[in-house]
N, C-alpha and C positions, 0 to 999 in steps of 0.2 A: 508361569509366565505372567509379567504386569502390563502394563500398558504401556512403558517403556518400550518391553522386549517386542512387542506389536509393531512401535514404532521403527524400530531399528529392523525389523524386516520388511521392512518396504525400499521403497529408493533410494539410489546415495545418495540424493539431495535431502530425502526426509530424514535419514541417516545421519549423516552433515550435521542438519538443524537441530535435529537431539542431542548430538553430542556438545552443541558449543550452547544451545539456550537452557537446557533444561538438565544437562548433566555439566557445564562447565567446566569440560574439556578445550586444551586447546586444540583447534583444527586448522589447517589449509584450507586454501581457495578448493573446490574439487570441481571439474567441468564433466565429471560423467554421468550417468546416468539420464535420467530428460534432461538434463542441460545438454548434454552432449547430443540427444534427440533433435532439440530446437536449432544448433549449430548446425547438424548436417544440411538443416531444411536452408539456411542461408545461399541466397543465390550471388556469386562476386562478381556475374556482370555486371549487374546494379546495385549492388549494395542491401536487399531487399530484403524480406520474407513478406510473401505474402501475393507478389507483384504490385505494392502500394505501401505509401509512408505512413497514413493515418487511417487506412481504409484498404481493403475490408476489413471490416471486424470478425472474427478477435485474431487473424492469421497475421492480420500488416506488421512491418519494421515495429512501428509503436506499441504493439498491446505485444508483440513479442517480445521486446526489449523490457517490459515492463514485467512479464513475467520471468526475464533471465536477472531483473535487477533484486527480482523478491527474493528470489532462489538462491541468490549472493555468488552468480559465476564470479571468476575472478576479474577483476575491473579492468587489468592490463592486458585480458583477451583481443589479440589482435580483432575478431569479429566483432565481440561487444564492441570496441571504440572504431570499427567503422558505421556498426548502426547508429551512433550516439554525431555521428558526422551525417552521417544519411540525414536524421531527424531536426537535427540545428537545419542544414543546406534546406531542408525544402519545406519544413513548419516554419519556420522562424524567419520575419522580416524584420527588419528597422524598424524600433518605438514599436513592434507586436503586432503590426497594418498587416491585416489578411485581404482588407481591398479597401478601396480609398472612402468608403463609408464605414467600415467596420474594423474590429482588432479580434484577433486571435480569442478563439472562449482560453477565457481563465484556467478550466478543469484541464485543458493540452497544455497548456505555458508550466503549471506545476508537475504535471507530471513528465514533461521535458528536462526540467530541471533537477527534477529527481534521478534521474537513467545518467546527464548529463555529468553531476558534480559527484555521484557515484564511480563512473569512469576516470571522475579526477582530471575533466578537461582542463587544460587553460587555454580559453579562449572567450573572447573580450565581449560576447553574445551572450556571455552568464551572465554579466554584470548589467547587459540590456533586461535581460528576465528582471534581476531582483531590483531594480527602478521600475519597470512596468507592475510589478506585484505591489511594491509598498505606494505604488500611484493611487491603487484602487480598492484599500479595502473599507470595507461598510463602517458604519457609526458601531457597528456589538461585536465589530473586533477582524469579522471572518468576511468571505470575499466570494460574490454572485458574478457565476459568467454570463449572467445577463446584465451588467450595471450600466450599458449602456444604450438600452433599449428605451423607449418612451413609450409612457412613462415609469421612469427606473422604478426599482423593488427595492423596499425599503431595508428587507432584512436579508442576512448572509443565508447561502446557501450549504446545508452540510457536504451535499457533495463537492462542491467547488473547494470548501474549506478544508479537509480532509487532504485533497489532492494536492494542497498547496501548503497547506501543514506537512505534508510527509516530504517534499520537494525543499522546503524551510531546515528540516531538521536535516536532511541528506546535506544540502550546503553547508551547514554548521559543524555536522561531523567528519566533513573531508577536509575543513581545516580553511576555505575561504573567508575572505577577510572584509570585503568591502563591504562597507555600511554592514556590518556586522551586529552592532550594540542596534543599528534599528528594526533588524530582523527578530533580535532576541524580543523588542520588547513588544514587537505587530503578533509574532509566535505567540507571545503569553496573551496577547489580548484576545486571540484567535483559538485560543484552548478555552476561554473563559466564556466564549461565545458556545461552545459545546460542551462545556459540563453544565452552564445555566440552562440548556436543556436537557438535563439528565442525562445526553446523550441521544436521543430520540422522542422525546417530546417537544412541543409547541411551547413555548414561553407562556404565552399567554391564560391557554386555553386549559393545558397540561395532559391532551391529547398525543397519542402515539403519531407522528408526522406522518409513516407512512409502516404498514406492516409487514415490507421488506427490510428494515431498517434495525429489526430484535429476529433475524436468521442470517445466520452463518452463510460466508459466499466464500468459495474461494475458485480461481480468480476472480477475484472483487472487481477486476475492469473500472472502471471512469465512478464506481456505483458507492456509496455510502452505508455502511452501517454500524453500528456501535461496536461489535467487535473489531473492526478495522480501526476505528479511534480507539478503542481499549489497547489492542496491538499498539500506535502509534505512539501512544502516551508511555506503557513500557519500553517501545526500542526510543525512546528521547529522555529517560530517564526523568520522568516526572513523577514524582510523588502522589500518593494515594489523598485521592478527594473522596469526602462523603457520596459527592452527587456522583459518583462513580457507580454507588453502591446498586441499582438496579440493575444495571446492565449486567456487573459481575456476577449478581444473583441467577440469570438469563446463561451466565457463563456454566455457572454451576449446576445448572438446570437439564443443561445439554450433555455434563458428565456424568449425567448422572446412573445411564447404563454402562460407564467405563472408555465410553467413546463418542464422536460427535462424526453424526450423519455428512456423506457430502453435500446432501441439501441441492436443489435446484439449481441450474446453471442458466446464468443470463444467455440468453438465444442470441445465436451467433454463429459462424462459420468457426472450428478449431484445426490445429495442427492433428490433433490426434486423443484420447479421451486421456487423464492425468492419471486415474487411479480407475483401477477395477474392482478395488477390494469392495465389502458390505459396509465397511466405516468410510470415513475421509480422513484420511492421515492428516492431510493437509490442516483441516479443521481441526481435530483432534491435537496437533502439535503447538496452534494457534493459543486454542480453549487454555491448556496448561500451562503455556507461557505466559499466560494472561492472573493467570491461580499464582504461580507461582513466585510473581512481583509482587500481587494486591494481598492474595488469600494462602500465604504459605503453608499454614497449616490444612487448609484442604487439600491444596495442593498434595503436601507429603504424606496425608490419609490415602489418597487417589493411586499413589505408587505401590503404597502395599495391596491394593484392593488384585484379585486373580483379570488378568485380562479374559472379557467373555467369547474371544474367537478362537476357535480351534485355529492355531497355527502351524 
């Protein structure tokens, strides 16, 4: 057994995900498994999970729909597209006004629009997100959901940037149109702002920013880390950068017993625990997709290697 056949014994989401990232099968939408878990929990007198749109964490409509978007339920789930109506109705104001002195953080607007243009809405409130985004990003490219506090912060936030990065490329890949070429070119300035720090270092200093930032999370929730930009950079189809090269070293570092830890979970109320296994599928499937864009030849050394769990 490799660590493939590890993977394909776990859930039919992590199942799913091997087949179409890592072995390039083609596959369908599939809603069972935890997808089909997080659907029961849906409540349709409200539209909800959770009892709340943004809050509690991580049970609400939002970090739940955020975890059915990673998953790739299928988009034209009646459920999915009424959370994605939940989430517009009660996050999203005109011009992004959360109250008459402030606007919506940043890090909710991208990942709004990420759940949103995945479902393949049309409705005329995307089109308010991607004017409020290209409104506000920093001078090094990437975008702080604090820009409007006094006084402002000079440089981009990774996790703001991340969140808004991957909400950027989800619009791009469902095929919307508006002001498109000035997405493309805020996107490219907005990658540039996170490979000039290797990923997780300080520009300046060339200090690790923070040392949650080189460990694997999944669900990664609102949070930032290199392997989530490593992910992003392969699902948008960006080509391999030098300044890459630490992080994927970190990648390779963490396979290097055959599998990658599930690693600490950001504290929070959940649906239910994702994996029981001693590895994290989840991370594990991340790790390899990540090998498998930048470092194929490790990657395909990593396949033959004996998977170390007794299955």
């Amino acid at each position: 057994m490799n660590i493939i056949s590890w993977l394909q014994r776990g859930d039919a989401v992590i199942q799913r995900l091997t087949d179409k990232y890592l072995l390039d099968q083609k596959v369908g939408c599939c809603n069972q498994g935890v997808i089909g878990r997080y659907l029961d929990l849906f409540d349709p007198k409200t539209s909800t999970w959770g009892g709340g749109y943004y809050s509690p964490k991580w049970i609400s409509t939002h970090y739940t729909m955020l975890e059915l978007r990673y998953m790739e339920i299928a988009p034209e789930d009646a459920i999915y597209q009424k959370g994605c109506h939940t989430i517009l109705d009660h996050l999203w104001q005109k011009d992004a006004r959360y109250s008459k002195r402030a606007h919506l953080d940043m890090c909710i607007v991208g990942m709004m629009l990420n759940m949103a243009c995945y479902g393949r809405l049309q409705d005329d409130r995307i089109e308010g997100i991607i004017d409020y985004i290209l409104l506000h990003p920093f001078p090094d490219g990437g975008w702080n959901c604090t820009w409007e506090r006094k006084p402002a912060p000079k440089i981009a936030s990774l996790h703001t940037t991340i969140n808004v990065l991957e909400g950027l490329a989800t619009y791009r890949a469902s095929g919307y149109m508006y002001r498109v070429d000035e997405v493309i070119n805020q996107e490219n300035a907005a990658r540039e702002s996170l490979l000039n720090r290797q990923l997780f270092r300080a520009r300046k200093s060339g200090a690790i920013i923070h040392p949650d930032m080189k460990e694997f999370h999944y669900p990664p929730r609102w949070k930032y880390d290199c392997f989530r930009a490593l992910e992003y950079f392969v699902d948008s189809g960006a080509l391999y950068d030098s300044r890459m090269d630490e992080a994927i070293d970190l990648v390779e570092a963490n396979l290097r017993k055959g599998y990658v830890n599930k690693n600490a979970q950001y504290s929070g109320r959940v649906h239910f625990q994702l994996e029981e296994s001693r590895g994290g599928r989840f991370n594990t499937f991340r790790a390899l997709k990540i090998l498998k864009a930048y470092r194929p030849d490790v990657y395909h050394n990593l396949l033959k290697q004996p998977c170390p769990f007794e299955l």
